[in-house]
C-alpha positions, 0 to 999 in steps of 0.5 A: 500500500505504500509503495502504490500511495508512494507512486500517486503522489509522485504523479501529481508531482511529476506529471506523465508528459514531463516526464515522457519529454525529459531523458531522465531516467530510471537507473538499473538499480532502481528499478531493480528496487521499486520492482521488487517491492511491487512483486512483494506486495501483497496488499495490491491486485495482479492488475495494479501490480501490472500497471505499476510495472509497466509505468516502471518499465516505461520509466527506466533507462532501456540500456537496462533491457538490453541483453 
């Protein structure tokens, strides 16, 4: 629950289109972090888990993805 009300606070701080015009990024650490606190969060659904994890995804250096 934490980390869910974390992330909507930050969003009214950071809105969506500043980020998406700005090339500041997530580190590979991280997200490393914020991802698995999301997967060991059992107080949130399956569906908010996936939507959380795909808004990290979208805000991580894709240098992080690559193999």
């Amino acid at each position: 629950m934490f980390l869910s009300l974390l992330l909507l606070v930050g969003s009214f701080f950071v809105p969506t289109s500043a980020l998406a015009e700005s090339n500041h990024y997530l580190s590979c650490k991280d997200f490393e972090w914020l991802s698995k606190g999301v997967k060991d969060n059992d107080n949130i659904s399956e569906g908010v888990r996936a939507e959380i994890m795909i808004e990290l995804i979208q805000a991580t250096d894709p240098k992080c993805f690559e193999e």
